[in-house]
C-alpha positions in Angstrom: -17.1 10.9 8.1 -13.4 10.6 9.8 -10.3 11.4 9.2 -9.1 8.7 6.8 -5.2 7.7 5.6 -7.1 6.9 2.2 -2.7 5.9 1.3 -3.5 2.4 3.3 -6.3 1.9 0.7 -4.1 2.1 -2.0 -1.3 0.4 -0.8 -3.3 -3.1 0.3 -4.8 -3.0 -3.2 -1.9 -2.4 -4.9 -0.1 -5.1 -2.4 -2.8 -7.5 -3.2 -2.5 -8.0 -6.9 1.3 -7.7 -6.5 1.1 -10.3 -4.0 -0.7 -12.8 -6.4 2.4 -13.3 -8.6 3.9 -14.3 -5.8 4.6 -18.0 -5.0 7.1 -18.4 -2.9 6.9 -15.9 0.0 4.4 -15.8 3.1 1.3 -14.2 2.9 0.2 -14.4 6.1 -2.2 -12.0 8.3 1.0 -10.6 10.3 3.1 -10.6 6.9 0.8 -8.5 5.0 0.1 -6.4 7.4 4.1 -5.7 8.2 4.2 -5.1 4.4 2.0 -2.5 4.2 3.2 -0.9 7.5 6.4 -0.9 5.7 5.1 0.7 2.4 3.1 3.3 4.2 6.0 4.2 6.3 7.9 5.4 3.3 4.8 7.0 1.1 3.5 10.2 2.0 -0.2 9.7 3.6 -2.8 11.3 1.7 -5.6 11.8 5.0 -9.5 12.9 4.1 -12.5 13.5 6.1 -15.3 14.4 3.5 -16.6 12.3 0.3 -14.8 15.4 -1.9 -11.6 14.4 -0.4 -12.1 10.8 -1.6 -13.0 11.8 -5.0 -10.1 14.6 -5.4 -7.5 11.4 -4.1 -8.8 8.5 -6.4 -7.9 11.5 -9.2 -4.4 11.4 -8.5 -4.3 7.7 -8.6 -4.5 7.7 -12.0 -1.5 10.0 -12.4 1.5 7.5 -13.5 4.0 8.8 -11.1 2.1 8.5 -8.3 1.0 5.0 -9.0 4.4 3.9 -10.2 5.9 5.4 -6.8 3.4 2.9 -4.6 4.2 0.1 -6.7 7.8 0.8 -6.4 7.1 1.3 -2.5 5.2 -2.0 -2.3 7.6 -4.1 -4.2 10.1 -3.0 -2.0 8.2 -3.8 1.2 7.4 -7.6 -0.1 10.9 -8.5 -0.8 12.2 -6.8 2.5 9.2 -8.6 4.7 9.3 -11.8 2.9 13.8 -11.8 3.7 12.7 -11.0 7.6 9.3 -12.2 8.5 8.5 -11.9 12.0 7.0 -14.7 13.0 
């Protein structure tokens, strides 16, 4: 096993299924990726290295507040990326 930011998992699910309500914004390779760069930047990372770790994590997904404060993170990323793209 490796050290793992299991946070990026979250976040490109999470950004994935908020992204298909979208219509109007670009959902590019370079944009998605800016997206979640910009989500992670502002979430605290939540790094394992053993299958425990993994387990233990997925728990506190289902814990509201810390699923509401990804969403919130994500949503916030998409309408900031999708204002400025870079490219």
């Amino acid at each position: 096993m490796r050290l793992y930011n299991y946070m990026e998992e979250v976040v490109k699910d999470i950004l994935e299924k908020l992204l298909l309500k979208k219509q109007d914004i670009c959902k590019c390779q370079k944009c998605k990726f800016d997206m979640m760069a910009h989500a992670l930047n502002r979430l605290p990372p939540k790094y394992v290295v053993s299958n425990k770790g993994i387990v233990f994590t997925k728990l506190q997904e289902v814990e509201i507040q810390f699923r509401t404060d990804v969403v919130k993170e994500v949503t916030r990323a998409i309408e900031h990326i999708s204002k400025n793209p870079q490219h």
